[in-house]
C-alpha positions as CSV (number, residue, x, y, z in Angstrom):
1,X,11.9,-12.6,-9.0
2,X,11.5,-8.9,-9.3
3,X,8.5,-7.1,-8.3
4,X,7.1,-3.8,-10.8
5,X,6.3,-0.8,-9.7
6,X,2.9,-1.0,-12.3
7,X,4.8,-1.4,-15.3
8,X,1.9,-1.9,-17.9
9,X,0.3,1.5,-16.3
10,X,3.9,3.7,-16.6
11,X,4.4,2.6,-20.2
12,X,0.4,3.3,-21.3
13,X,1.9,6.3,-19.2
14,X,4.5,7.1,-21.4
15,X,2.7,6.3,-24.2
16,X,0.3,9.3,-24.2
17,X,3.3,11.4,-22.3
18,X,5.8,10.7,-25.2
19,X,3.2,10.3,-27.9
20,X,0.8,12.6,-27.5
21,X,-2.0,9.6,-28.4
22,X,-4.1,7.4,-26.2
23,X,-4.5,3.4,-26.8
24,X,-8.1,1.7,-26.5
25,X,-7.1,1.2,-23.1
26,X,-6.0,4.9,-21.5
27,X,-8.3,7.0,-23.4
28,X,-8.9,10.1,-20.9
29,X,-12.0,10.2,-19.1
30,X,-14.2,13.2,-20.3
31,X,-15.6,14.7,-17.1
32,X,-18.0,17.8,-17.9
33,X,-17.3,19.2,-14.0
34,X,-13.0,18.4,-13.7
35,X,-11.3,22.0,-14.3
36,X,-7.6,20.3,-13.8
37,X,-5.9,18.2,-16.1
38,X,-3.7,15.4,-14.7
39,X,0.0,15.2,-15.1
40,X,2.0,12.6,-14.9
41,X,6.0,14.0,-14.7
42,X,6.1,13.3,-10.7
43,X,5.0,9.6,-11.8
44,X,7.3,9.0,-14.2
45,X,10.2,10.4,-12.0
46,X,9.3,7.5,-9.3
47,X,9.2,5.2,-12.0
48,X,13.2,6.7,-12.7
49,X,13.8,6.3,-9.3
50,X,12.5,2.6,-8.7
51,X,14.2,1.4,-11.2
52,X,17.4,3.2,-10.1
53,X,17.0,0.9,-7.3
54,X,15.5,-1.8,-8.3
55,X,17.8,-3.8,-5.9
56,X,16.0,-2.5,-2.9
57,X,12.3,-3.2,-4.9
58,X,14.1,-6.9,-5.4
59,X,14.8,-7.3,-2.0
60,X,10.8,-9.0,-1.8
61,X,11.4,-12.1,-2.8
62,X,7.9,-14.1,-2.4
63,X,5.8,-12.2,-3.6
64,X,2.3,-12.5,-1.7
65,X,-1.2,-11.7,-3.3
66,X,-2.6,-8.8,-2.2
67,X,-6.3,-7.7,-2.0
68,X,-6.0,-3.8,-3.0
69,X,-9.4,-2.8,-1.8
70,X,-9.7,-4.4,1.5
71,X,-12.1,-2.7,4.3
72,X,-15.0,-3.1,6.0
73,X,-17.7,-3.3,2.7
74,X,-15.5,-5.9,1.3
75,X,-15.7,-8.5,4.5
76,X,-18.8,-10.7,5.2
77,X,-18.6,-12.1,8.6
78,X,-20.2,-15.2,9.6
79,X,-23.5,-14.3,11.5
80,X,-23.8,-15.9,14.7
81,X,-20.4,-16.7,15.4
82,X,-19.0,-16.9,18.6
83,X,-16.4,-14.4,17.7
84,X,-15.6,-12.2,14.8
85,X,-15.1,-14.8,12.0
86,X,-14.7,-13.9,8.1
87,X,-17.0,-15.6,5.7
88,X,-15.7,-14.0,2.4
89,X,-13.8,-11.2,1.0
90,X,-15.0,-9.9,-2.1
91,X,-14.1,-6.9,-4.8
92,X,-10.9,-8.3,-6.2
93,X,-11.1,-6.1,-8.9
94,X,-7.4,-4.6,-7.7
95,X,-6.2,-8.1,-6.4
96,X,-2.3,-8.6,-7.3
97,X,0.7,-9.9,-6.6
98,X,4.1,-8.7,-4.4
99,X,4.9,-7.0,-1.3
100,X,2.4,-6.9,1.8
101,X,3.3,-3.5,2.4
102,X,2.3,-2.6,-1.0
103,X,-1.4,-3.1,-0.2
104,X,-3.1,0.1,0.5
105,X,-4.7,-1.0,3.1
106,X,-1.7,-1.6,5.3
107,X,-0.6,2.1,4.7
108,X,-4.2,3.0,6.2
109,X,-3.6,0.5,9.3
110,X,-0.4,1.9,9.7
111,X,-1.5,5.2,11.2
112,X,-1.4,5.3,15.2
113,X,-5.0,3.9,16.2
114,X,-4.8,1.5,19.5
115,X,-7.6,-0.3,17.7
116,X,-5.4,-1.2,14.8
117,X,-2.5,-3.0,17.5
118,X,-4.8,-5.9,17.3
119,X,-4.6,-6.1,13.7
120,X,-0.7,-5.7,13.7
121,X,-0.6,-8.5,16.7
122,X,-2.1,-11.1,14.3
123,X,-0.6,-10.2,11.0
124,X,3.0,-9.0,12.2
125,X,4.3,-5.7,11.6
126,X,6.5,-4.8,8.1
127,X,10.2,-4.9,8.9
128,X,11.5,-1.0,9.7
129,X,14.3,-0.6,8.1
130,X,15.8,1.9,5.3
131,X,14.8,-0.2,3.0
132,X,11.5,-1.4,3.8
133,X,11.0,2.9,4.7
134,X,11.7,3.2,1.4
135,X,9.6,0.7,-0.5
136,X,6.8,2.1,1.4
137,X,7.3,5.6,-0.2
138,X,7.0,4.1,-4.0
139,X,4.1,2.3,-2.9
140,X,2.7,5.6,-1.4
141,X,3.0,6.6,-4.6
142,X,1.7,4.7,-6.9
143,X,-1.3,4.6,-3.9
144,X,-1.5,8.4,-4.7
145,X,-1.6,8.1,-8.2
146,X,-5.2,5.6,-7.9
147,X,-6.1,8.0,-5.6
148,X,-5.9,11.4,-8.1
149,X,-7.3,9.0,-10.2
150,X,-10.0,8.6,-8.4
151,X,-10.8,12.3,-7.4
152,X,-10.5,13.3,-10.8
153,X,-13.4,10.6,-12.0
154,X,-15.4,12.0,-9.0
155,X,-14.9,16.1,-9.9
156,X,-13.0,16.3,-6.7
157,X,-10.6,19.1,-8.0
158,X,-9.4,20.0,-4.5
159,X,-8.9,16.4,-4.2
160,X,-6.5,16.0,-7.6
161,X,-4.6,19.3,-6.2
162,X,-3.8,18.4,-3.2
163,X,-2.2,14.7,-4.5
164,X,0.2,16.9,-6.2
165,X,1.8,18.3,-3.0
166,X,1.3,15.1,-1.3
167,X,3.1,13.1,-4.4
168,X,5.9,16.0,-4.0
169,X,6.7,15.2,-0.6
170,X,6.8,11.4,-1.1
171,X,9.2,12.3,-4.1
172,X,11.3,14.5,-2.4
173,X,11.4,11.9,0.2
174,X,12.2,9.0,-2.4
175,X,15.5,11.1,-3.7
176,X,16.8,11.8,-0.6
């Protein structure tokens, strides 16, 4: 089994990269107040890089299916339970399938918050090893691409700036 790094995405990627031309599904988004366009090379080179070691992406062998937008707004808990108790879980919008630590959300809960210990008590922390350190960092990634994404549909151009140096630490990171 081997996991992609968001294969469809990289080669509509590469499309409009090598191409110059966007299919029905990756025409640009035409925002009247976004001042910076969005570039793609730092992308592309973790795409190199994954699939330079691929064995360490391959390493995940069961894949799991993963919510990609899971946080408070997305949880109904069941009124009048004794304890905290979760009715549904909706937006699956970003739902897929592979690693745990691939899900956003775990990135988020990894930051040091005492509150967040009880989360890690009941679903187990992700391994730390090289490898698993980094997986993480392609993940970051392609986290950080949905999130320039996103800042560039909003007008956040501060936002979309800023994912650049962030994306060009996790890349230097990913090549050392």
């Amino acid at each position: 089994m081997r996991l992609h790094v968001g294969h469809s995405a990289l080669r509509r990627l590469r499309y409009i990269v090598y191409s110059g031309s966007f299919p029905p599904a990756a025409r640009p988004h035409r925002c009247t107040t976004c001042t910076v366009r969005l570039r793609v090379a730092e992308h592309l080179a973790v795409a190199r890089l994954a699939e330079q070691r691929r064995v360490v992406l391959d390493e995940i062998t069961e894949p799991r299916l993963l919510h990609g937008d899971l946080w408070t707004a997305n949880v109904l808990l069941s009124p009048g339970a004794p304890e905290l108790l979760i009715d549904s879980v909706l937006d699956h919008d970003r739902a897929s399938w592979g690693d745990p630590a691939a899900d956003w959300r775990l990135y988020a809960a990894s930051r040091p918050d005492p509150v967040r210990d009880a989360f890690w008590v009941g679903y187990g922390r992700p391994a730390d090893t090289a490898q698993a350190r980094w997986r993480a960092l392609v993940y970051r990634a392609r986290h950080l691409g949905a999130v320039r994404l996103e800042r560039h549909r909003l007008g956040n151009t501060d936002g979309v700036a800023a994912s650049y140096l962030e994306l060009r630490a996790v890349l230097d990171a990913l090549a050392a």
